[in-house]
C-alpha positions as CSV (number, residue, x, y, z in Angstrom):
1,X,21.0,113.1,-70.3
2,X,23.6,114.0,-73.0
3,X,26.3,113.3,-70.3
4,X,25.0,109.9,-69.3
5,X,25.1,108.9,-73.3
6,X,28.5,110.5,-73.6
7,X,29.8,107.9,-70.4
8,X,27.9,104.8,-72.1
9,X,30.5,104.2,-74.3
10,X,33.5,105.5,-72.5
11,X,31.9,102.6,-70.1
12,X,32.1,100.4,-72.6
13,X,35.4,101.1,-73.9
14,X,36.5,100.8,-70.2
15,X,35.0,97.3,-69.7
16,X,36.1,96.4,-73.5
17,X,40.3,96.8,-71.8
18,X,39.0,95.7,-68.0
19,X,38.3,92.0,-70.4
20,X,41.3,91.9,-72.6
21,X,43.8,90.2,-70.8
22,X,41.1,87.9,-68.8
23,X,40.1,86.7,-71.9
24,X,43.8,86.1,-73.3
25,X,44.8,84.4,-70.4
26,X,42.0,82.0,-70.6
27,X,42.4,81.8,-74.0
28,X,46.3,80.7,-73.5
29,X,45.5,78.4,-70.7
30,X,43.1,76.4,-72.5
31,X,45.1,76.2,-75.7
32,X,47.9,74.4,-73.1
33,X,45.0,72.1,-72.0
34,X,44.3,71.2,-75.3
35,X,47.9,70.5,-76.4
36,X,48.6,68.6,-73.2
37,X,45.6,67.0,-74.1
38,X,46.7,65.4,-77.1
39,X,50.1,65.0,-76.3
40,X,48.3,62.5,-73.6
41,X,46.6,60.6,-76.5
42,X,49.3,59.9,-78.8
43,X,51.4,59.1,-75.2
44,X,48.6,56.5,-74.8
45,X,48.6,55.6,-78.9
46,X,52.3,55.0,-78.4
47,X,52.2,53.1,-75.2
48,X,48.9,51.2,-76.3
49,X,51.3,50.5,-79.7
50,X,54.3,49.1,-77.4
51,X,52.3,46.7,-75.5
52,X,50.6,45.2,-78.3
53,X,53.8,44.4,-80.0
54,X,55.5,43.6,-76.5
55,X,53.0,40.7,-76.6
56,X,53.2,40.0,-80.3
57,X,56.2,37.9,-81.4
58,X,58.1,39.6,-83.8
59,X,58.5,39.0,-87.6
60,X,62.0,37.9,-87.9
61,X,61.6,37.0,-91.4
62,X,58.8,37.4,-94.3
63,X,57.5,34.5,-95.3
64,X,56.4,35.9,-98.7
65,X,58.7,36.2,-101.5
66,X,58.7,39.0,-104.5
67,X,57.0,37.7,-107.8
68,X,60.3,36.8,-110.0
69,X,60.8,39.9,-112.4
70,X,59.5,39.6,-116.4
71,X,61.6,38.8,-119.3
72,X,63.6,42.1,-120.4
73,X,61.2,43.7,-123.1
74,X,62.3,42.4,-126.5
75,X,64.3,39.6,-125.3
76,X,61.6,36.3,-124.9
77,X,64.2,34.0,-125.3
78,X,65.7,32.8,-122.4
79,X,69.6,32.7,-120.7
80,X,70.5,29.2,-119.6
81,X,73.4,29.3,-116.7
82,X,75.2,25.4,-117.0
83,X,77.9,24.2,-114.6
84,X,79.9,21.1,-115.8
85,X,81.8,19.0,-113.5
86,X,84.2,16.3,-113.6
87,X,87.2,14.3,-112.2
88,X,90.1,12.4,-112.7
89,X,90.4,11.4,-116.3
90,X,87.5,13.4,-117.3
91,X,88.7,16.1,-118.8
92,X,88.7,15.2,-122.5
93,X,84.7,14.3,-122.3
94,X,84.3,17.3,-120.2
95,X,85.4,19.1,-123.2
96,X,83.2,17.5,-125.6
97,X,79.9,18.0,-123.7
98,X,81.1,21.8,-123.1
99,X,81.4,22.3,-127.1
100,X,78.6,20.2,-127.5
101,X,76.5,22.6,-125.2
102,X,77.7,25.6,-126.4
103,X,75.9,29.0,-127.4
104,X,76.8,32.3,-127.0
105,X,73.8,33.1,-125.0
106,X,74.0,31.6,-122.4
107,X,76.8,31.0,-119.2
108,X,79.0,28.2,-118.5
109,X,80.9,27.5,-115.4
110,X,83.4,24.2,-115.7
111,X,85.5,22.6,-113.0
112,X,87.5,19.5,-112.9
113,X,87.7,18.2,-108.9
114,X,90.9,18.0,-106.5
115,X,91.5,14.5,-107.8
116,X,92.1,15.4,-111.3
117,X,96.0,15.7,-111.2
118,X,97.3,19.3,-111.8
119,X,98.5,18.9,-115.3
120,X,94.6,18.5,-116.4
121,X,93.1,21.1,-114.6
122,X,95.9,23.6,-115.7
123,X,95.1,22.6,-119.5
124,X,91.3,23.1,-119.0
125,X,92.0,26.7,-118.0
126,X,94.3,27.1,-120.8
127,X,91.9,24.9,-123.4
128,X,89.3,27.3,-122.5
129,X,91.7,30.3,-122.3
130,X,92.7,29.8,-125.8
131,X,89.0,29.0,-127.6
132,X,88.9,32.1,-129.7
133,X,85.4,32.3,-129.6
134,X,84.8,31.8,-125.7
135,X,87.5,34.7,-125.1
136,X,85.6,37.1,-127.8
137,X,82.4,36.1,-125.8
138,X,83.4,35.8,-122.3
139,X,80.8,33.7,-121.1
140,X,82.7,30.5,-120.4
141,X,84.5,30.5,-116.6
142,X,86.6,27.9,-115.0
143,X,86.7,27.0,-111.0
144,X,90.6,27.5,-110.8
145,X,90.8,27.0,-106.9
146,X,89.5,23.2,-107.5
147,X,87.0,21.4,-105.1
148,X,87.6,17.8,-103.4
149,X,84.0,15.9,-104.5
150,X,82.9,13.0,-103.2
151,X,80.3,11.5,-105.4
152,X,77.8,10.2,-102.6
153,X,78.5,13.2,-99.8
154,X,77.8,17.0,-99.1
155,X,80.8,18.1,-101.0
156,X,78.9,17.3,-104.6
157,X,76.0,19.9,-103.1
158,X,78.9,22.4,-101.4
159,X,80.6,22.0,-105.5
160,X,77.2,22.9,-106.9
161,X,75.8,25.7,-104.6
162,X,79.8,27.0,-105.3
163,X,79.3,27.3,-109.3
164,X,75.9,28.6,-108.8
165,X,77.4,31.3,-106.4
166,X,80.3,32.0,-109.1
167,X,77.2,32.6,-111.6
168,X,75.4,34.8,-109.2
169,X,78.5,37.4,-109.0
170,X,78.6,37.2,-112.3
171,X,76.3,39.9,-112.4
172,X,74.6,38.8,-115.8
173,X,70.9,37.7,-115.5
174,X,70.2,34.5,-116.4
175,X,67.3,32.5,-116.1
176,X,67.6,29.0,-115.3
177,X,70.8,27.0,-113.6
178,X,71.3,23.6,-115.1
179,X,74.4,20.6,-113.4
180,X,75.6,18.2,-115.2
181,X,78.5,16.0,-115.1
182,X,81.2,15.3,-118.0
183,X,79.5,11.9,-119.1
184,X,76.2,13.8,-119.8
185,X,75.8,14.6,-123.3
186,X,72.6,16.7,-124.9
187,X,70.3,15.1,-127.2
188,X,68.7,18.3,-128.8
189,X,70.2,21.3,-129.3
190,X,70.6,24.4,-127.9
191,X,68.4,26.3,-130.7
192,X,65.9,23.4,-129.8
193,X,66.1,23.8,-125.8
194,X,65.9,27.5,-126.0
195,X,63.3,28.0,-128.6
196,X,61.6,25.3,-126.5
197,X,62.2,27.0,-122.9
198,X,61.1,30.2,-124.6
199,X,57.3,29.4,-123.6
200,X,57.7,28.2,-120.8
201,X,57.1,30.2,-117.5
202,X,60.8,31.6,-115.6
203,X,59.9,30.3,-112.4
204,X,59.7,26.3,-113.4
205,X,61.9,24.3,-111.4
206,X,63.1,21.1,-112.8
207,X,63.3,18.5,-110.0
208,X,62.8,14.9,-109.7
209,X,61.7,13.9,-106.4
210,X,59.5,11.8,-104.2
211,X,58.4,11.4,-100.9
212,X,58.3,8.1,-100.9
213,X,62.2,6.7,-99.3
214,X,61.2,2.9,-99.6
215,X,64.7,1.2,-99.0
216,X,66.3,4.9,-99.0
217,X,64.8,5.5,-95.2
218,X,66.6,3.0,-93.9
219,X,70.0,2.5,-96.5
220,X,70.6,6.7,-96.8
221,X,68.0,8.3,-94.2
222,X,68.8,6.8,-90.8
223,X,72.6,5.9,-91.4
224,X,74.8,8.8,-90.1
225,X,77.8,9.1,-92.6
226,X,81.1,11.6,-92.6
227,X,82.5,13.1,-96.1
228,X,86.7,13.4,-95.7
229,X,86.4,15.8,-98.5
230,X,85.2,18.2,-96.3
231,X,88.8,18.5,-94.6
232,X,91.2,16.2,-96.6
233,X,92.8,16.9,-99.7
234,X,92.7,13.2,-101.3
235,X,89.8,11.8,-102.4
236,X,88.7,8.6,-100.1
237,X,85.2,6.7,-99.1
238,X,82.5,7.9,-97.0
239,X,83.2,7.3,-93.0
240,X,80.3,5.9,-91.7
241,X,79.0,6.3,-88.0
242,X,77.3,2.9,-85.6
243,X,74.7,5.5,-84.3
244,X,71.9,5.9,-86.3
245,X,69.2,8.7,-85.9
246,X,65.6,9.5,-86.6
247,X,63.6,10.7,-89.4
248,X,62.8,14.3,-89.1
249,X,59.9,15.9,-88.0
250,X,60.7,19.5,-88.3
251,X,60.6,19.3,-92.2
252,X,59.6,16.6,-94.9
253,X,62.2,14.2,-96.6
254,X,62.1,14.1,-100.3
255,X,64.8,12.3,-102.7
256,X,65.3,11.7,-106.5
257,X,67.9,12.7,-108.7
258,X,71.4,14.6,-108.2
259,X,70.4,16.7,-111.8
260,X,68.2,19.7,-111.6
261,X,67.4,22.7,-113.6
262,X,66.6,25.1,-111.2
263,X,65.2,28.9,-112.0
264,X,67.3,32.1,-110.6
265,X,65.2,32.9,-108.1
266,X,65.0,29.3,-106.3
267,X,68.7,29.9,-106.6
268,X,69.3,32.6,-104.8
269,X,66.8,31.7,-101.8
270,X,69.3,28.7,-101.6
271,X,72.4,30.8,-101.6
272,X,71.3,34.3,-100.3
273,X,69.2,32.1,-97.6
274,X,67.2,35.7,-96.7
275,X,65.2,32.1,-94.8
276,X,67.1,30.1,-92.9
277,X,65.6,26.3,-94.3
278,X,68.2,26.2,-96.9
279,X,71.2,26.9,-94.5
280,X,69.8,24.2,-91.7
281,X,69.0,21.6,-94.3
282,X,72.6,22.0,-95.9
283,X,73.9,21.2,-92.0
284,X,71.3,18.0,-92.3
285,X,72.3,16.5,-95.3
286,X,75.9,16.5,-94.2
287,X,75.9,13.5,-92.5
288,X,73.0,12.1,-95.3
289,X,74.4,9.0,-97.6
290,X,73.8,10.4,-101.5
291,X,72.9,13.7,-100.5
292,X,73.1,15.6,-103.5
293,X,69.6,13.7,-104.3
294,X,67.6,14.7,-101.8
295,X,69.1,18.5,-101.0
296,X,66.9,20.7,-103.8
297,X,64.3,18.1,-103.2
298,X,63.7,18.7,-99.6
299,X,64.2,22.6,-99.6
300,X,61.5,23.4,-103.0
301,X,59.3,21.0,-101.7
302,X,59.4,22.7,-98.0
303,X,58.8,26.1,-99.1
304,X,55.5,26.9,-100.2
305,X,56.0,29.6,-102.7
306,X,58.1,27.1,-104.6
307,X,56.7,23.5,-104.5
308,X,53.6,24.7,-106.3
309,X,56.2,25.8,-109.5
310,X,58.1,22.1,-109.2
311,X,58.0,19.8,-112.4
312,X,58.5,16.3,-111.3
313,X,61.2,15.4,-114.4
314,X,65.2,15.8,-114.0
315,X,65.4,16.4,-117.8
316,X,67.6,13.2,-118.4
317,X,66.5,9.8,-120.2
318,X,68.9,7.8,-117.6
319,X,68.9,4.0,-117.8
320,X,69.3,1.9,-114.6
321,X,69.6,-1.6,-113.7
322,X,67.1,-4.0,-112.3
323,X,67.0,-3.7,-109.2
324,X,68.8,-0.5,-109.4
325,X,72.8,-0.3,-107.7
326,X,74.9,3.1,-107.4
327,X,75.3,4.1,-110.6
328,X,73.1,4.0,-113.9
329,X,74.2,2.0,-117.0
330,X,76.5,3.4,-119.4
331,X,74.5,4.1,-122.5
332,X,75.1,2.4,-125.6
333,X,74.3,2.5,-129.2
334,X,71.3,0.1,-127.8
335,X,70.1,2.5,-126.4
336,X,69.9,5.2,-128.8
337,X,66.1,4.5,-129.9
338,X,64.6,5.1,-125.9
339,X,67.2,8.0,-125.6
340,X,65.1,10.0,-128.8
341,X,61.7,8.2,-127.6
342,X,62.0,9.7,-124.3
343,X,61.7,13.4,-125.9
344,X,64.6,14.6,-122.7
345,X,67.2,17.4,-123.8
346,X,70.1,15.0,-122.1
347,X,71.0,12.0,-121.4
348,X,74.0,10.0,-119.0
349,X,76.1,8.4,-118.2
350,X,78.3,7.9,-121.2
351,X,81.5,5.9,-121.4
352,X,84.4,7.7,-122.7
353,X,84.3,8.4,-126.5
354,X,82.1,6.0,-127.2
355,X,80.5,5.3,-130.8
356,X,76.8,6.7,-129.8
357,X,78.6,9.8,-129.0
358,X,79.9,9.7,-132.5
359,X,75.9,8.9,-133.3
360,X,74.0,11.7,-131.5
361,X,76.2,14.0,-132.8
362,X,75.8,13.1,-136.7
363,X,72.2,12.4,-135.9
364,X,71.0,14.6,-133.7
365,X,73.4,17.8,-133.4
366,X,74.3,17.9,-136.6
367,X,78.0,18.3,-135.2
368,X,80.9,17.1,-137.1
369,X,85.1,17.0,-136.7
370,X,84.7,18.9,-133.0
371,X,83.5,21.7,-133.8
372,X,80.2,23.5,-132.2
373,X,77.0,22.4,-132.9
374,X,75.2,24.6,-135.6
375,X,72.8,27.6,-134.5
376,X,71.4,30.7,-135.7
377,X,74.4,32.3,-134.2
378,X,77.0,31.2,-136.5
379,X,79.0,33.1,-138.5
380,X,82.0,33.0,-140.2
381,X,84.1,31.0,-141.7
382,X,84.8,28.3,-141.4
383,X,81.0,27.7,-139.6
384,X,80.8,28.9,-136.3
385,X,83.8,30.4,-135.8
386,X,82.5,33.7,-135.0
387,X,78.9,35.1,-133.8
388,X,76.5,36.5,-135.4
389,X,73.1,37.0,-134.2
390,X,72.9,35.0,-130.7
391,X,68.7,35.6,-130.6
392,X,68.3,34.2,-134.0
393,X,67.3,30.5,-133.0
394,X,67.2,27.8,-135.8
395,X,65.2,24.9,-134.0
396,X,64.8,21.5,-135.4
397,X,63.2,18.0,-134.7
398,X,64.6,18.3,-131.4
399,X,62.5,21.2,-130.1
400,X,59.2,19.2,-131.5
401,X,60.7,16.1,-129.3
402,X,61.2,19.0,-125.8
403,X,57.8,20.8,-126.4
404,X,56.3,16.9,-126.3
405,X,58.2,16.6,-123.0
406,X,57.2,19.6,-121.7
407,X,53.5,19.4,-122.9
408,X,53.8,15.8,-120.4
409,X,54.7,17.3,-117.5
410,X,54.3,21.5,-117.8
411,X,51.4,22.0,-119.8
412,X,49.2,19.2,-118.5
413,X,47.1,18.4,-115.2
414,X,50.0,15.8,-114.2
415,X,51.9,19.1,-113.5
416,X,49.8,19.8,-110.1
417,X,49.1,16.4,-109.3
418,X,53.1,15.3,-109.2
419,X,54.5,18.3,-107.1
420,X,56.1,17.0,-104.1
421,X,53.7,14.3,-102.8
């Protein structure tokens, strides 16, 4: 009996190593299963993943846009990025309105067109080459390799989306992109426009526009039109084509006027083009009569994420004729009274040195002999002829007359009810 318990365990023990290597081996193969197993599943995840986007078109492009960045801490008052252009015979007024606009904030870009003969374009870059206070601030930049411009063609929208381009590689942030021509002149201040533009949002476009062509559809719209600037070096009329052709269907015509303020952001989407809208309407409009008034139009009022940000005002009193031809009237002293009444931070199209010039700047700038108009920036002596603080604003009755403007068409319900209908 002793013996038989003595083999029990030595039994055991013997059945304990007969099971070892069964029980590993089945062990081993089902761990294999098991990984095969889910090596299967994710195989079907992955395959299951490929078909599904086999059968999905592809997202080429997003059609949402990152919210603009905020102002820097400490710095709400805004940079204001202005390109001045002019022609033949211009330069002298082009001069004025640059001094006339000048703060050491913000960026300037000048050019004078192919048509300007040599001799003026070489003094603007020496003019501007020898202001003392524009070479101690470097913020003032002429186009030396000159554009051809045709008033009424694509070249005037190639000129601007150039300048804008220029102020992009600048590399300095600025915040909103303003054309104007030499026979604009300001009516406020720039302590008035940037204390005034201080409150407002970054991402407010300035645009006048309209969906509503009228006599444009079939004068500008349908009329098929080629600009010789584009591939001539003298400046001569439009060539216009017999064929005529459609109105489009695969976006929505807008027009109003050539001069735009236009934030950084809408600026880049029209240079960058990360969507392709602003590249294909740029091939439109080049065989469009008067283009540069209905480019910005038709590309912020196309694109969602901008038309709702789109105040309907170019920021200009501007005074036509009945019924309206080519060009506005040339502003007189007559006119000085609707110019201030209309609250606008500009105003065109001037004659050469005329009196109201001579007014707005006694009146309204506070300007006097040529020099700069007065700010909280000046220093020196005599006034202005250095900087001092360029965030210490001074405003004045013009930033009462702007915040009016703005509380018309920004801070108001006629601010949703105008966007690009």
């Amino acid at each position: 009996m002793e013996m038989m318990k003595a083999k029990i365990p030595l039994l055991h023990r013997a059945m304990d190593k007969r099971w070892v290597w069964p029980v590993m081996l089945i062990s081993i193969v089902l761990v294999f299963f098991a990984a095969a197993s889910n090596m299967t599943i994710l195989s079907s995840i992955h395959t299951m993943s490929y078909l599904t986007n086999a059968t999905t078109p592809a997202i080429v492009e997003s059609t949402s846009f990152p919210a603009p960045p905020p102002p820097p801490v400490g710095s709400p008052i805004p940079r204001l990025a202005y390109f001045i252009s002019g022609s033949k015979g211009d330069l002298d007024r082009l001069w004025r309105t640059l001094r006339a606009l000048y703060h050491p904030r913000n960026l300037y870009v000048v050019h004078l067109d192919l048509e300007s003969p040599a001799s003026e374009r070489l003094r603007l870059i020496s003019c501007v080459a020898n202001e003392t206070l524009f070479a101690k601030v470097g913020n003032v930049h002429v186009i030396k390799k000159s554009n051809m411009v045709t008033y009424r063609g694509p070249t005037m929208i190639a000129n601007t989306l150039h300048a804008s381009a220029v102020l992009l590689k600048k590399g300095e942030q600025w915040d909103w992109f303003i054309n104007l021509s030499a026979s604009d002149y300001p009516l406020v201040t720039q302590d008035d426009i940037l204390h005034t533009f201080s409150s407002l949002p970054r991402n407010i476009s300035f645009v006048e526009h309209t969906s509503r062509l009228d006599w444009k559809e079939g004068q500008r719209a349908r009329p098929l039109i080629v600009d010789p600037a584009l591939y001539m070096t003298k400046k001569t009329d439009l060539l216009w084509v017999t064929q005529r052709r459609e109105i489009p269907t695969a976006f929505k015509l807008f027009t109003g006027s050539a001069w735009v303020a236009l934030p950084r952001e809408f600026v880049e989407f029209c240079v960058w083009g990360w969507d392709n809208l602003p590249r294909r309407l740029l091939m439109y409009y080049t065989n469009f009569v008067s283009s540069p008034e209905g480019y910005f139009q038709t590309v912020i009022c196309n694109v969602p994420e901008f038309s709702n940000t789109v105040a309907n005002h170019d920021l200009h009193y501007i005074a036509w004729d009945v019924p309206p031809k080519q060009h506005p009237r040339v502003l007189t002293m007559a006119d000085m009274p609707k110019m201030v009444g209309s609250n606008a931070p500009f105003a065109r199209k001037f004659g050469r040195d005329d009196p109201v010039l001579d007014k707005i700047d006694a009146e309204l700038l506070g300007r006097a002999n040529g020099s700069f108009v007065p700010g909280g920036w000046c220093a020196g002596s005599p006034p202005c002829s250095d900087v001092g603080d360029p965030t210490l604003l001074r405003p004045g009755p013009g930033a009462r007359r702007v915040t009016l403007l703005m509380d018309g068409i920004v801070r108001s319900n006629n601010f949703g009810r105008n966007q690009c209908k």
